[in-house]
C-alpha positions as CSV (number, residue, x, y, z in Angstrom):
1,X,115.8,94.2,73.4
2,X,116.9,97.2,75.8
3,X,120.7,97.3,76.2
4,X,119.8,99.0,80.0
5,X,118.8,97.6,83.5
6,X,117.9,98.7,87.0
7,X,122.0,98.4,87.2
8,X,122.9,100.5,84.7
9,X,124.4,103.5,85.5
10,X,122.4,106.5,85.0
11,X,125.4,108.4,83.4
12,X,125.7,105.5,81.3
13,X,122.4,106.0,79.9
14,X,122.8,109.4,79.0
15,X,125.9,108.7,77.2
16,X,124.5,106.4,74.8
17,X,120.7,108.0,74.5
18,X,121.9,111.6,75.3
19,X,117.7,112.5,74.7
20,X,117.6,110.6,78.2
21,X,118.9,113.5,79.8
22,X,115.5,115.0,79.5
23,X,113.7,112.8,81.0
24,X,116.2,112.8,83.8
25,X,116.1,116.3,84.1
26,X,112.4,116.0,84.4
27,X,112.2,113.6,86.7
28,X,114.7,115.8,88.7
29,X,117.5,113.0,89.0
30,X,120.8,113.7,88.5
31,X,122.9,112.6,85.5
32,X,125.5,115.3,85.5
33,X,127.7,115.2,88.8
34,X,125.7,112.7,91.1
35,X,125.1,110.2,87.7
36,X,127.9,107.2,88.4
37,X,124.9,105.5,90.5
38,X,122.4,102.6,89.1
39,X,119.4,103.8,88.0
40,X,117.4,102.2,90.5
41,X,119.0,103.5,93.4
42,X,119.0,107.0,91.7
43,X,114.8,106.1,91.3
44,X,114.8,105.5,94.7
45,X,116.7,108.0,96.2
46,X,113.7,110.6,94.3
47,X,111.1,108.2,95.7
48,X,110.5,107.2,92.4
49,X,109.2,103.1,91.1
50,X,112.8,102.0,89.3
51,X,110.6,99.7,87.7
52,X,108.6,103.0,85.7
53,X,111.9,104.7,85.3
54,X,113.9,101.8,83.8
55,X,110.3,101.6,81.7
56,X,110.1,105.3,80.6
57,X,113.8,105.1,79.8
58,X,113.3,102.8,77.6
59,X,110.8,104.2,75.6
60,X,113.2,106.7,75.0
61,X,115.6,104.7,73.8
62,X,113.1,102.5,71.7
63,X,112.1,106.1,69.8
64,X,115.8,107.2,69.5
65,X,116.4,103.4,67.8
66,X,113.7,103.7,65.7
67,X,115.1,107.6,64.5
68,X,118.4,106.2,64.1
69,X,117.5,103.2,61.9
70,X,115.0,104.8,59.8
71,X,116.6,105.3,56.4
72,X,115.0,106.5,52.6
73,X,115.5,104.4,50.0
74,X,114.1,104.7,46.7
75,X,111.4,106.5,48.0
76,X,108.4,108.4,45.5
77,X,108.6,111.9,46.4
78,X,105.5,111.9,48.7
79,X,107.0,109.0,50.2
80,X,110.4,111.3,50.5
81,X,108.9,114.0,51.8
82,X,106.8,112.0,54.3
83,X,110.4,110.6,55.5
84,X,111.8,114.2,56.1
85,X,108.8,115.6,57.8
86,X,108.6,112.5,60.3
87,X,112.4,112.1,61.1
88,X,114.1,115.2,60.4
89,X,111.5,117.8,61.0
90,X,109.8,116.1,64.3
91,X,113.2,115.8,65.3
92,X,113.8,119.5,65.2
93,X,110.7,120.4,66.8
94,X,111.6,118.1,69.7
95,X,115.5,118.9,69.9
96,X,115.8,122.4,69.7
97,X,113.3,123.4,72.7
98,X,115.0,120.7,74.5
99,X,118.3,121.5,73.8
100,X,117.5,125.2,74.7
101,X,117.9,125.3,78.6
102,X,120.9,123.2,78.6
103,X,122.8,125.7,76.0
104,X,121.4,129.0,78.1
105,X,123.3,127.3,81.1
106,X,126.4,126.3,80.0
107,X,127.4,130.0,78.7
108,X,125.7,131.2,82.0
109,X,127.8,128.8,84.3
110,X,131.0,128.4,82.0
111,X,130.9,131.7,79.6
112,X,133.1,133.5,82.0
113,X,136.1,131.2,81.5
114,X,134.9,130.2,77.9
115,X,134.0,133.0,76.4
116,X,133.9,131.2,73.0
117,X,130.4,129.2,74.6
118,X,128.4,133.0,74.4
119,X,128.9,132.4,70.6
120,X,127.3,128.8,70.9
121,X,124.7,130.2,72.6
122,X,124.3,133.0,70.1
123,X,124.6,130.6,67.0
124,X,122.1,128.1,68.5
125,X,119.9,130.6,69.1
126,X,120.2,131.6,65.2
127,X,120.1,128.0,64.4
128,X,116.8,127.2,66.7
129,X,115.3,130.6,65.1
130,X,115.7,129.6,61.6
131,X,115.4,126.0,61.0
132,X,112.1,125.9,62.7
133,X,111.0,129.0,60.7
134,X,112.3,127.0,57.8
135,X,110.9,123.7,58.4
136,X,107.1,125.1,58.8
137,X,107.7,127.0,55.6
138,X,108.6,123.5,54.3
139,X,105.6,121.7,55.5
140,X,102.8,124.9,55.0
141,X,103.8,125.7,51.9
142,X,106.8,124.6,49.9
143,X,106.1,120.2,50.3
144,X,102.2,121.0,49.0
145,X,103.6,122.6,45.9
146,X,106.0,119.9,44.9
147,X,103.0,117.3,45.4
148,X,101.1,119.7,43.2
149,X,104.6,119.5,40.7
150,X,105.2,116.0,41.0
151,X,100.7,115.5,40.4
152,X,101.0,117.8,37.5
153,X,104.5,118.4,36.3
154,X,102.9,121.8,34.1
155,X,105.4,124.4,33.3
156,X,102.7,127.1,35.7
157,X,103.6,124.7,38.4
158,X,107.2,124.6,37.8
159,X,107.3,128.6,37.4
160,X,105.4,128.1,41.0
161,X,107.6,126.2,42.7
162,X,110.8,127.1,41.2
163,X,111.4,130.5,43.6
164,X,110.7,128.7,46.5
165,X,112.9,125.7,46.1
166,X,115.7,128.6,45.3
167,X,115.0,130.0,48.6
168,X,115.2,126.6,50.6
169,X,118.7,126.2,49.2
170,X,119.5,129.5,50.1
171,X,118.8,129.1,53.8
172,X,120.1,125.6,53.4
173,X,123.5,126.8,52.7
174,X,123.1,129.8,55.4
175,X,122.4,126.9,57.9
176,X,125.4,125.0,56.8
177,X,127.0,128.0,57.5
178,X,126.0,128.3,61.2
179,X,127.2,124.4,62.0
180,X,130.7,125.2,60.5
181,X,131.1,127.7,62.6
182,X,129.7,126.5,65.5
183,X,132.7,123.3,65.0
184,X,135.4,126.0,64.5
185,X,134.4,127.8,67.8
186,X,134.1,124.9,69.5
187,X,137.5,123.6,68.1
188,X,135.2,120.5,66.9
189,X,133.0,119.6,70.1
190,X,136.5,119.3,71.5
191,X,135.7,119.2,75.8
192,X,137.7,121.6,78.0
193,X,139.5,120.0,80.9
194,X,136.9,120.7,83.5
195,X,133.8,120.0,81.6
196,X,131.5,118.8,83.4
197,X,128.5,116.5,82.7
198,X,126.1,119.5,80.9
199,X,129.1,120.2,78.9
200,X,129.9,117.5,77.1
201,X,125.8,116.7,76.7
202,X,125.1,119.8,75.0
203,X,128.5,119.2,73.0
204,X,127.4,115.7,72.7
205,X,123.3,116.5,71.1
206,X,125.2,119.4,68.8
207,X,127.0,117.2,67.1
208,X,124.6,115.4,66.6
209,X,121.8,118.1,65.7
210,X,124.6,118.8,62.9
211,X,124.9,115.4,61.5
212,X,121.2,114.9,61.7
213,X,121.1,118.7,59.9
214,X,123.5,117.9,57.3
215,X,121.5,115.1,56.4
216,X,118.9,116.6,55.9
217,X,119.5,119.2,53.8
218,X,121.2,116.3,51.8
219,X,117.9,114.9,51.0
220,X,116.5,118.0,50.0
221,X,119.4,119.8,47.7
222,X,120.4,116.2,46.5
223,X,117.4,113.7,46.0
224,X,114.3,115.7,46.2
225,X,115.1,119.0,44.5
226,X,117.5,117.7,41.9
227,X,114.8,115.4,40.9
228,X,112.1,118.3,40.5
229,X,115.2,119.9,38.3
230,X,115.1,116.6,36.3
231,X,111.8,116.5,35.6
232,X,111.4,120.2,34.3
């Protein structure tokens, strides 16, 4: 059952679903400075059916509940891997490109007084650059030859896989790198005085690209590849 209503407030919404804000943003109503208004008079005031909005809002939110509650178990490792491509990498593939214009603006609007947000920009940047590199790798290449391992544990296969798995960890740890840095130069997602509404959402959807990033790599280095290094 949906937690919103025609009287919820639209920057109410975006608090709790901050992928809301896209749709918003879309639909060209504002969440940031005009947002302390009920969604269906914001529908209205764009001409819009509240009725569709409140709909397509929660859509949104049924997605993001079904992301949040998703959790592996004791999964096989196809079953594992199937878990990481639909949550973790979909969820990259959607975030980053959101997240994108939101970033740009917020060193373009604020960088002058916070000069610490053209590093954000610079590390997301970095970030977007190389876990999407990294997660096609993943899914082209690296996840085909552990289904191959895990089909036929040979030691050819193992020699196969063995460099590659090596190499994810590598840029695992390289990524890891990126968020810590990315909390120390934002004195950990702490909000400036004047902050306005774009600031704390993108502060708001990097915290939680990190935790969602973290736990990813989490399955990988922990379950997945420590299993493979079991069963050489």
């Amino acid at each position: 059952m949906s937690s919103f209503t025609l009287q919820s407030q639209v920057s109410d919404i975006v608090t709790s679903i901050p992928q809301t804000a896209d749709l918003f943003r879309s639909l060209r109503i504002d969440f940031c400075c005009g947002g302390q208004v009920p969604l269906e008079e914001a529908a209205k005031q764009r001409h819009l059916d509240p009725d569709a909005v409140l709909e397509q809002v929660r859509s949104v939110e049924s997605k993001f509940a079904d992301y949040q509650e998703s959790r592996p178990a004791s999964l096989k490792e196809s079953e594992l891997i199937d878990h990481i491509q639909q949550k973790h990498h979909a969820f990259l593939r959607d975030e980053l490109p959101a997240l994108t214009p939101y970033v740009t603006k917020l060193a373009r609007v604020h960088g002058e007084h916070h000069p610490e947000l053209l590093r954000v920009q610079e590390i997301f940047s970095e970030l977007k650059k190389e876990l999407l590199e990294h997660t096609k790798d993943e899914d082209e290449h690296v996840f085909p030859l552990i289904l191959k391992f895990v089909a036929d544990p040979s030691h050819q296969a193992a020699a196969e896989l063995k460099p590659h798995v090596s190499e994810l960890e590598h840029e695992h740890a390289h990524a890891g790198s990126l968020l810590q840095e990315l909390r120390v130069v934002t004195s950990d997602f702490e909000l400036p005085a004047d902050a306005c509404g774009t600031y704390r959402l993108v502060f708001q959807r990097l915290a939680m690209l990190e935790k969602d990033t973290f736990e990813h790599i989490h399955l990988e280095n922990n379950i997945l590849f420590e299993r493979l290094r079991q069963a050489v």
